[in-house]
C-alpha positions, 0 to 999 in steps of 0.5 A, a space after each residue: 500500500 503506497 500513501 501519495 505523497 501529495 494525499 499525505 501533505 494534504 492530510 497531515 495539513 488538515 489534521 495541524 489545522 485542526 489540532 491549531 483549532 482545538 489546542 486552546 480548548 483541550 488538555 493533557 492529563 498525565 497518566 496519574 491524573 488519568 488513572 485517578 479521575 473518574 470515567 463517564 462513560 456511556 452507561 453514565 450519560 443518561 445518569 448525569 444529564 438527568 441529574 444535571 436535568 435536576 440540577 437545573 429545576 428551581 428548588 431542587 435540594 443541592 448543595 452549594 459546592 454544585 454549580 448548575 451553569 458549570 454543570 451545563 458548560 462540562 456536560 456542553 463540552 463533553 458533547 462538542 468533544 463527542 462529536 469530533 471523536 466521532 468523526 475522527 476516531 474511525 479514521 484513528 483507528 483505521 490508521 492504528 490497523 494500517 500501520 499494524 498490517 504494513 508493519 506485521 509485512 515488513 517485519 515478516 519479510 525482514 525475519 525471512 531474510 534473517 533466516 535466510 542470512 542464517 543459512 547463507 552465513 553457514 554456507 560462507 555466501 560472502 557478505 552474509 555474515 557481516 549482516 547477519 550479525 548487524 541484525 543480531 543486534 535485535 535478538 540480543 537474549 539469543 547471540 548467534 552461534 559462533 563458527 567452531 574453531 578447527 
């Protein structure tokens, strides 16, 4: 599979664009703050739009440290946010298994001359050996077999 390179300039472009767009709106959590936050997740939406939907009549018991308006802003949020991970998120996944098949390929081919160099080095084809123990360097927990001394 061959991406032109023109179809990737203009994809990587529209992509910056976006990210120049949404930068100002969005976060970066760290993996601690990601793992300590609580998760809405579908099964919560319905539970926290009608509690939000609550939250918003007059005269519903409340405590004071609960913002209806900033309730609504979050809820607005996650919704926008929604939305545009809706659009891109087939494509995201769509490039993860791309990227996974192209690099299974390649790495399979690499692995078939790698046996193949094996075979070639003990024959003493000239030039195999020298790469074959350049590609070692991947496999460092099985060192290939030294030629015996006569």
């Amino acid at each position: 599979m061959v991406i032109p390179p023109e179809a990737l300039e203009q994809a990587k472009e529209h992509y910056r664009m976006g990210h120049e767009v949404l930068a100002p709106y969005l976060i970066n959590l760290t993996p601690d703050e990601r793992l300590q936050l609580p998760k809405m997740g579908d099964k919560s939406i319905p539970f926290v739009t009608k509690g939000a939907e609550y939250l918003g009549l007059p005269g519903t018991p409340a405590p004071d440290y609960i913002n209806p308006e900033d309730l609504n802003i979050d809820l607005n949020a996650y919704e926008t946010i929604r939305q545009i991970r809706q659009i891109t998120q087939p494509t995201v996944d769509m490039l993860d298994d791309t990227m996974l098949l192209c690099g299974s390929e390649a790495y399979v081919a690499v692995l078939a001359f790698y046996t193949y160099l094996k075979g070639a080095a003990k024959m003493n084809v000239p030039g195999a050996k020298t790469i074959l123990d350049d590609l070692s360097a991947r496999f460092p927990s099985r060192p290939a077999k030294k030629e015996q001394e006569d």
